[in-house]
C-alpha positions as CSV (number, residue, x, y, z in Angstrom):
1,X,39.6,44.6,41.4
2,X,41.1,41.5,41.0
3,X,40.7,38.5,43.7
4,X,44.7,38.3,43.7
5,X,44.6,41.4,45.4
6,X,43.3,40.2,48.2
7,X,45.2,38.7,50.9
8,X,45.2,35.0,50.0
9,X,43.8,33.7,53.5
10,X,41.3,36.7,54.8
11,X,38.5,34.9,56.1
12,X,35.0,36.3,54.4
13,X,32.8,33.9,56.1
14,X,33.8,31.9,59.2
15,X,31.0,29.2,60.1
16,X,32.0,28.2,63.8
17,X,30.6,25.4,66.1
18,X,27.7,25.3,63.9
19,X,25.4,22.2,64.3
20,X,21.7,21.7,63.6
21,X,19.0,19.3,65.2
22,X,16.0,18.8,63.3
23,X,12.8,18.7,65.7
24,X,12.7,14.9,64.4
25,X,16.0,14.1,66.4
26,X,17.9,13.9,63.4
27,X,20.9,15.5,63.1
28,X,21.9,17.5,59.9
29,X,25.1,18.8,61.3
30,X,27.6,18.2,63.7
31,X,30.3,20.8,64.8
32,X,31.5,22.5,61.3
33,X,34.0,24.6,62.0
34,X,35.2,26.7,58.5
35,X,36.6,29.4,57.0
36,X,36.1,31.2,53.7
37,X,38.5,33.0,52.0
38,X,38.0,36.6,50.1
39,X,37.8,36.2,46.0
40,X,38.5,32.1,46.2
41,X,36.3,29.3,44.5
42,X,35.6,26.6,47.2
43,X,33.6,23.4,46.3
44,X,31.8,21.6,48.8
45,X,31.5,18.1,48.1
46,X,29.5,15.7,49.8
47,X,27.1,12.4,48.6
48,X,23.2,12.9,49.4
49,X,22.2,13.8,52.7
50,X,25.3,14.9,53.8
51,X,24.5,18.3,54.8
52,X,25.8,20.4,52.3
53,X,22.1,22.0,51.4
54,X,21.8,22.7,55.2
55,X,25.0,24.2,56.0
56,X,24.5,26.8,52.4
57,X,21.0,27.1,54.1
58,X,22.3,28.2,57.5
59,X,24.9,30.4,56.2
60,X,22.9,32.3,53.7
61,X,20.3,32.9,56.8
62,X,17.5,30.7,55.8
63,X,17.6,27.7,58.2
64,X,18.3,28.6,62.0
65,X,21.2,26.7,63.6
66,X,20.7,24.9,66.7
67,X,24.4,25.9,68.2
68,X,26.9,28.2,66.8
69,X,27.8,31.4,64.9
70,X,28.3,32.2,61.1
71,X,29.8,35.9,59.8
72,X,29.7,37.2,56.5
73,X,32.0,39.6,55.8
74,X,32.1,41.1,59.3
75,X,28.5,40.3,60.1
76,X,27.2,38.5,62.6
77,X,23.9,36.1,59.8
78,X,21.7,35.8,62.8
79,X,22.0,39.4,65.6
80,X,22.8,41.3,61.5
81,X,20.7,39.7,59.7
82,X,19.8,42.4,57.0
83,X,23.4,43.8,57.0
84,X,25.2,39.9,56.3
85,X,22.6,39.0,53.4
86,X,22.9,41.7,51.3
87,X,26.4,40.6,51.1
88,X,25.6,37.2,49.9
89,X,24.1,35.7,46.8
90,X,22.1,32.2,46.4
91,X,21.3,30.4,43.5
92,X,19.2,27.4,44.9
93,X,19.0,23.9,42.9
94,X,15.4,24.9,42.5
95,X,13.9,26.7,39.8
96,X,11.7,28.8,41.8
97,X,11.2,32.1,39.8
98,X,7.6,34.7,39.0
99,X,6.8,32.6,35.7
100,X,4.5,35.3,34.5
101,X,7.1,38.2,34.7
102,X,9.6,39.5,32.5
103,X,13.5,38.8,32.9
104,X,14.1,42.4,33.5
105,X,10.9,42.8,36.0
106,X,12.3,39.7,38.3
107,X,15.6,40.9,38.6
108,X,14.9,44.4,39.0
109,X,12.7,43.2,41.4
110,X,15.3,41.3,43.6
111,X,17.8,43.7,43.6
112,X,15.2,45.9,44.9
113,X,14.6,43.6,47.8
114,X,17.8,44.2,49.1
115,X,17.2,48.2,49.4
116,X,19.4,48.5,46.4
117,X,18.8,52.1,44.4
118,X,17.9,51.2,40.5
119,X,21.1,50.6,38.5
120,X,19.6,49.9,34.9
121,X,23.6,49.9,33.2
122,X,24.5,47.4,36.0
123,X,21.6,45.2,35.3
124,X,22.0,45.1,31.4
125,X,25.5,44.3,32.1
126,X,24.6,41.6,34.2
127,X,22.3,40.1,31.3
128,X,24.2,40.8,28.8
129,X,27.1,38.5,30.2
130,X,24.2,36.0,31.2
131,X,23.2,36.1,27.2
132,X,19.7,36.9,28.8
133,X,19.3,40.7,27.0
134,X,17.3,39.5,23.8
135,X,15.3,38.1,26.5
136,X,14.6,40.8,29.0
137,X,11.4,41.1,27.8
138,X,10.5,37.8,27.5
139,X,8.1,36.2,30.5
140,X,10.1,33.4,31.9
141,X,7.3,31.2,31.9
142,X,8.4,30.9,28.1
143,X,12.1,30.1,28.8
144,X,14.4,27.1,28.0
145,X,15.4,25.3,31.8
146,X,18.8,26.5,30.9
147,X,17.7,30.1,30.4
148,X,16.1,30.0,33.6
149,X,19.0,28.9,35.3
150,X,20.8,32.0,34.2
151,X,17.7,34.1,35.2
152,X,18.3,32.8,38.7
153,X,21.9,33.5,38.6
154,X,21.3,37.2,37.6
155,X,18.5,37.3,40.1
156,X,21.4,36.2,43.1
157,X,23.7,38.9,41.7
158,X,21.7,41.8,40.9
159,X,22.1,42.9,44.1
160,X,25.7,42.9,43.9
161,X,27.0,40.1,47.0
162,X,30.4,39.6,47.1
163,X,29.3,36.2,48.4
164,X,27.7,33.9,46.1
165,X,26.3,30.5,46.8
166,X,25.7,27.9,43.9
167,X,24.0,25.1,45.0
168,X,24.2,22.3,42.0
169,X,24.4,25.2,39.6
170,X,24.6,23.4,36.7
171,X,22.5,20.0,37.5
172,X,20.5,19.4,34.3
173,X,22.1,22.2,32.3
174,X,23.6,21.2,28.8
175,X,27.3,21.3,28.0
176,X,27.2,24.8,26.4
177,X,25.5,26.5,28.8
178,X,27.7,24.6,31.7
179,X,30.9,26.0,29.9
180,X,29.6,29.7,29.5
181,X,28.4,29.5,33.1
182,X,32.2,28.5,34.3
183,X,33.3,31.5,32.0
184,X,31.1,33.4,34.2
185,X,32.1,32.2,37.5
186,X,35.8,32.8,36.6
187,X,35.1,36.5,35.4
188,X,33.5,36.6,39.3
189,X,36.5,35.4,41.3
190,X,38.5,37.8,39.0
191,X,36.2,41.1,40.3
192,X,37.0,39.5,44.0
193,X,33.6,37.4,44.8
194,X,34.1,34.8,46.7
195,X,32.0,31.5,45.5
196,X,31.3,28.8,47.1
197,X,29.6,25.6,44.9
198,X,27.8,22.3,45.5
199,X,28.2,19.7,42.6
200,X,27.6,16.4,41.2
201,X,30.1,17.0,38.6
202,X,33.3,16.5,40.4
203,X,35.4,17.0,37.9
204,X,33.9,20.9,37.7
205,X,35.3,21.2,40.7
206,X,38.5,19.7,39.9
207,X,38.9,22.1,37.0
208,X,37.5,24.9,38.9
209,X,37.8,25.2,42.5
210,X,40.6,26.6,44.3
211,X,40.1,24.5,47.7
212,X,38.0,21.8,48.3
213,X,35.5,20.8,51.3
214,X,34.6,17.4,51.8
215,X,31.2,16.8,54.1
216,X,30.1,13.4,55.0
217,X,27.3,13.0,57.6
218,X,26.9,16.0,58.6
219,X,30.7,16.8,59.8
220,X,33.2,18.2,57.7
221,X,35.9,15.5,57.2
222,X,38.3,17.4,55.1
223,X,39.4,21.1,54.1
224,X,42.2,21.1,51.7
225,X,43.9,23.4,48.5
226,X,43.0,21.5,45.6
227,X,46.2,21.1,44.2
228,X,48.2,20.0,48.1
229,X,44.8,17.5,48.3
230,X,45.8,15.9,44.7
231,X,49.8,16.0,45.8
232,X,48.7,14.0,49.1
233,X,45.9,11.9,48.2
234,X,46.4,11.3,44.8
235,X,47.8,7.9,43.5
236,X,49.6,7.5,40.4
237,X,49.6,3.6,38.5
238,X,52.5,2.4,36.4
239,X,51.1,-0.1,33.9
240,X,53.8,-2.3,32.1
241,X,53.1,-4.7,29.6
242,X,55.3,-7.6,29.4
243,X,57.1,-9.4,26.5
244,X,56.6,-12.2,28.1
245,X,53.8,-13.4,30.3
246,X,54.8,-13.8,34.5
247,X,53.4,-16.4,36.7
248,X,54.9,-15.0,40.4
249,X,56.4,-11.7,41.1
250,X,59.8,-12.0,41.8
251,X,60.9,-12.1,45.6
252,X,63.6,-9.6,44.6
253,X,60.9,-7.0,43.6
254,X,58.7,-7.7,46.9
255,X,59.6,-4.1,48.0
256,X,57.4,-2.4,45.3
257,X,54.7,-4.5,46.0
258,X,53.6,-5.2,42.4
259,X,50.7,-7.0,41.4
260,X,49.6,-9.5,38.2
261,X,47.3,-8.2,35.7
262,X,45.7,-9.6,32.5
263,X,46.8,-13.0,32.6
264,X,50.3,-12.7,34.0
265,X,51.3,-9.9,30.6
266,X,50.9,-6.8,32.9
267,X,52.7,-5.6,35.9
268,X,51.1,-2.7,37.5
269,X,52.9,-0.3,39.9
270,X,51.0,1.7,42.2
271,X,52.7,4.8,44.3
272,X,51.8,7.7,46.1
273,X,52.1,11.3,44.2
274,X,54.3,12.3,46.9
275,X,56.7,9.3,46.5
276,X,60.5,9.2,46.1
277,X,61.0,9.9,42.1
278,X,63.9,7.6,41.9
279,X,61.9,4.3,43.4
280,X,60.6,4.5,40.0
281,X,63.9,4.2,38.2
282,X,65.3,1.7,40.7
283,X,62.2,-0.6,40.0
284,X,62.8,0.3,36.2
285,X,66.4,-0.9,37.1
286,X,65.7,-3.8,39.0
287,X,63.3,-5.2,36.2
288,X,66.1,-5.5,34.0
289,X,68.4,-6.8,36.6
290,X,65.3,-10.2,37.0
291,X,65.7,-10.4,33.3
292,X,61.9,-9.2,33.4
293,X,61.9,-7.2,29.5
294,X,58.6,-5.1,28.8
295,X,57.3,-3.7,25.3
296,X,55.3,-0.5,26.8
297,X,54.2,1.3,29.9
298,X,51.3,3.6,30.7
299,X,51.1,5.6,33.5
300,X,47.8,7.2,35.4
301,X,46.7,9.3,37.9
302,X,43.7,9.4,40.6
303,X,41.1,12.0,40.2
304,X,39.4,14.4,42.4
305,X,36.0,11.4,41.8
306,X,38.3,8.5,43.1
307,X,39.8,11.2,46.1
308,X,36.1,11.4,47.0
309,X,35.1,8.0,46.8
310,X,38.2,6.9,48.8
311,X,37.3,9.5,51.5
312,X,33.3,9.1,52.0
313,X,34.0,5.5,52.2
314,X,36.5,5.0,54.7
315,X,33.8,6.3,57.3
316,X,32.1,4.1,59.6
């Protein structure tokens, strides 16, 4: 089934009031309300510390919160336990797997943890589209770290969530295997599993997600489609280089607020994403009407990294 077939805002997981209090006094999290949608890619993005380890932690049932409830599709993670986490899948950043078993014993072994009946055609699938079935036999002691990263991800899935949690999935992991692990992840959302990923690599998320969570000291400080957070936040820079070199901007071009660059031969244009189009032709016009003459222009957008950077640091 494909995730389109969903409808595009039916919550699968809905964290609300959720905060947690460490017995030290500190506090992870403060107050996160959010929502999940069915068969969506969500990135939560957040510098060290933030909470983003804690809050996958309290959803997926393995750190208690101190206030609040969290449902996974229907369930209630804490008064239905067993019921909500067979829905969900967790690949953790850590490489914690039974180094002297086979691949096929470990993940037959975890779907079996989760009461599923043996499925052998469902496993190989699963491996083969992991390109782990030459190595079902092999003990995973003996594996690459990229090939035990996909052991864990076949380990989270074998049990068939519709839920899946990937927590820095592809930290350390070479460029190959990071592109045939996004191949993956897409192939998911198609079949209608909802994932939910931590990253370093913002511009995975930027290429991948669908909406984007932004968690900064524990609270989350923004919840936005990626595309609408790009159109709002984004900035866009006109770079023009001059024929000949400017000392001042001229007072009749103070309304675009222009600035100097590289030695008085650049003029550089900065604008909102959202901004009127025509401003940029009228300051086009209004170059030629100051007798200012250019010989190129460049133009350039923000990413999702300077987005980030912009947000995390405007808090106190």
């Amino acid at each position: 089934m494909k995730a389109d077939h969903f409808p595009p805002t039916e919550a699968i997981v809905t964290v609300a009031g959720v905060s947690k209090t460490y017995a030290s006094g500190f506090q992870a999290l403060k107050n996160i309300d959010l929502t999940l949608r069915r068969g969506e890619i969500f990135a939560l993005l957040g510098p060290n510390g933030a909470g983003k380890t804690t809050l996958i932690g309290i959803i997926c049932g393995i750190v208690n919160p101190s206030s609040g409830t969290i449902t996974a599709d229907g369930h209630n993670i804490i008064s239905d336990f067993r019921a909500a986490r067979t829905k969900i899948g967790l690949v953790p950043q850590e490489l914690a797997t039974d180094a002297f078993e086979s691949v096929w014993a470990t993940v037959s072994f975890s779907r079996g943890l989760f009461g599923k009946p043996p499925n052998p055609a469902f496993l190989e699938k699963l491996l083969r589209g992991l390109s782990l079935w030459d190595k079902k036999d092999s003990k995973i002691v003996t594996l690459s770290g990229g090939m035990k990263r996909r052991v864990m991800i076949a380990k989270a899935l074998s049990h068939e969530p519709r839920i899946l949690f990937l927590d820095e999935p592809t930290a350390g992991v070479d460029v190959e295997l990071r592109r045939d692990m996004w191949e993956m992840v897409r192939s998911l959302r198609e079949s209608g599993v909802t994932i939910i990923l931590t990253t370093h690599y913002i511009e995975e998320a930027e290429e991948m997600a669908d909406r984007i969570g932004v968690i900064s000291r524990g609270e989350i400080i923004l919840v936005e489609d990626k595309a609408e957070l790009m159109r709002k936040l984004g900035k866009k820079q006109l770079t023009l280089s001059l024929r000949a070199p400017l000392t001042a901007v001229p007072a009749a071009l103070s309304a675009f607020q222009l600035e100097i660059a590289d030695a008085g031969n650049q003029l550089v244009y900065t604008f909102d994403a959202k901004d009127d189009p025509e401003r940029l032709s009228r300051l086009l016009h209004d170059l030629g009407e100051s007798g200012i003459a250019f010989k190129d222009l460049q133009t350039s957008q923000s990413s999702l990294e300077d987005i980030f950077v912009s947000l995390v640091g405007a808090r106190p």
